[in-house]
N, C-alpha and C positions, 0 to 999 in steps of 0.2 A: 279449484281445490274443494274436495267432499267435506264436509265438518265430519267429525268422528261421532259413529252415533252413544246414545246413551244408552246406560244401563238397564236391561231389564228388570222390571220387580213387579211382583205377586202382589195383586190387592181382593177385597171385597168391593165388588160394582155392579149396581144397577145399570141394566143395558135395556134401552127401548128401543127398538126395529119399528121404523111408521113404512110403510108401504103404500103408494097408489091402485088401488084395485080400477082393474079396465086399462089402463095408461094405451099401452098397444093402440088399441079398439083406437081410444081418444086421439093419440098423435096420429092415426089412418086416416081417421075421418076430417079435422081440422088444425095441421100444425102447429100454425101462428096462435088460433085462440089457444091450443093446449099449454104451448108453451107457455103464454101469458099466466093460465089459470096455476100451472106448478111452478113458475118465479113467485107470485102471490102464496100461495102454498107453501112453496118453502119458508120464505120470510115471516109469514105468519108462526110456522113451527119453531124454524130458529129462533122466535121470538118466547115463543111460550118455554122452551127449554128452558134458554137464558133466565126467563121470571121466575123458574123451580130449582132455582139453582145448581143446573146442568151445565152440561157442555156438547156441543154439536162435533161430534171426532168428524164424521164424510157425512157428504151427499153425493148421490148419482141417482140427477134424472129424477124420477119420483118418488126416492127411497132416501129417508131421511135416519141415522145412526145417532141416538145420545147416549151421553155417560154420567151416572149420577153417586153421587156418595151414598143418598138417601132411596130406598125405598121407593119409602112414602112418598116421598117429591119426585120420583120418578111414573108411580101410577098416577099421583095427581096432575103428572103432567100430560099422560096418556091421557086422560079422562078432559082436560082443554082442551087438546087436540082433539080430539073428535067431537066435543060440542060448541067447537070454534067452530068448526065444516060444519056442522049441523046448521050456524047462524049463515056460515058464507054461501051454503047451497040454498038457501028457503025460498031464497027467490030466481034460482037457474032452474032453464029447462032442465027434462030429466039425461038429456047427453049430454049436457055440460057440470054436471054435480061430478065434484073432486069426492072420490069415499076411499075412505084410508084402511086399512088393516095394521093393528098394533100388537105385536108381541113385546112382555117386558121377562125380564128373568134377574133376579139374582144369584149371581155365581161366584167364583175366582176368574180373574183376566190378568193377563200379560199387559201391560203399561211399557212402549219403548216409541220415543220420540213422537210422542203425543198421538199414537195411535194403541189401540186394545185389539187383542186378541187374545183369543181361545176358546174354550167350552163352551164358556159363558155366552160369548158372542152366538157363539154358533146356537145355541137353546132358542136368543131369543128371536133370531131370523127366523127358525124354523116355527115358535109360535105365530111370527106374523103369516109366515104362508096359509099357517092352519084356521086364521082370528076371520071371523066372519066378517065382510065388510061394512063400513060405518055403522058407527054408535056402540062397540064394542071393543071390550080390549082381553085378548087373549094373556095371561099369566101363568108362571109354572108356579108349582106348587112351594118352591121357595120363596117365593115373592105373596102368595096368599099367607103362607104362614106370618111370614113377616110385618104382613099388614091388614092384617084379619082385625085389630081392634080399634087401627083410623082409618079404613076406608072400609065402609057399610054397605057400598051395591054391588058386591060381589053375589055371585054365585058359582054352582058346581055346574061344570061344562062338559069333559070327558076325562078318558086317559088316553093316551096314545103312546105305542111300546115301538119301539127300532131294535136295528139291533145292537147297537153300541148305547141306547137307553130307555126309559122310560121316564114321562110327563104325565103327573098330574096336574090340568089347567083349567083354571075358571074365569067366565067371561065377566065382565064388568059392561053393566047398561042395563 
């Protein structure tokens, strides 16, 4: 028997996209260690979410999705995430360093049976494809606005126009 699912509803949510840049390359060349290096990976993320008082919606593979009430604790959580790998790579050869790509976005999402969907989502994956890899976190312009007065190592990155939208995003590092 299906349980009946629940209701949808509208909210305000910070969404970060962490992505593994190379993964491919990485799982070609040595499986077993990759896998090893993105089980570590993951856990180390899901963990920093959890401390920013997030929530971990998926994973797949080497792309990790949080959902955060806050903002702020959503870029501060970006910004562990990449200087957590900054500490876990320092001493890996250079084909074995995990370098992440992060997009975050605040928007409206759809909330239904502990999964989010919508705009929202979709902004911030597309930041991450765009966010340069490690020690960087790509932001739309809602989410700078938003946190332009507690987090200080922003700067101006680009614009990039589609045709169902336009981003203004600044990188953090």
């Amino acid at each position: 028997m299906t349980p009946e699912a629940s209701t949808p509803r509208r909210k305000l949510a910070a969404i970060v996209m962490v992505d593994v840049s190379g993964y491919s390359r990485m799982m070609g060349r040595n499986e077993e260690q990759t896998t090893a290096l993105i089980r570590e990976f993951n856990d180390r993320t899901q963990g920093l979410v959890e401390t920013h008082q997030g929530r971990v919606v998926d994973t797949a593979g080497d792309s990790v999705f949080g959902e955060f009430d806050s903002v702020v604790n959503a870029v501060r959580c970006a910004q562990a995430i990449q200087d957590a790998q900054a500490v876990a790579n320092a001493n890996r050869a250079p084909a074995e360093r995990i370098e992440t790509r992060i997009g975050v976005h605040l928007g409206d999402v759809i909330v239904q049976d502990y999964r989010v969907y919508g705009d929202g989502v979709n902004i911030a994956a597309r930041l991450q494809t765009i966010a340069p890899p490690a020690a960087s976190v790509c932001q739309s312009r809602s989410t700078r606005r938003s946190t332009r007065r507690s987090i200080s190592r922003s700067r101006t990155w680009g614009y990039r126009s589609s045709r169902t939208s336009s981003t203004r995003f600044a990188s953090i590092g």
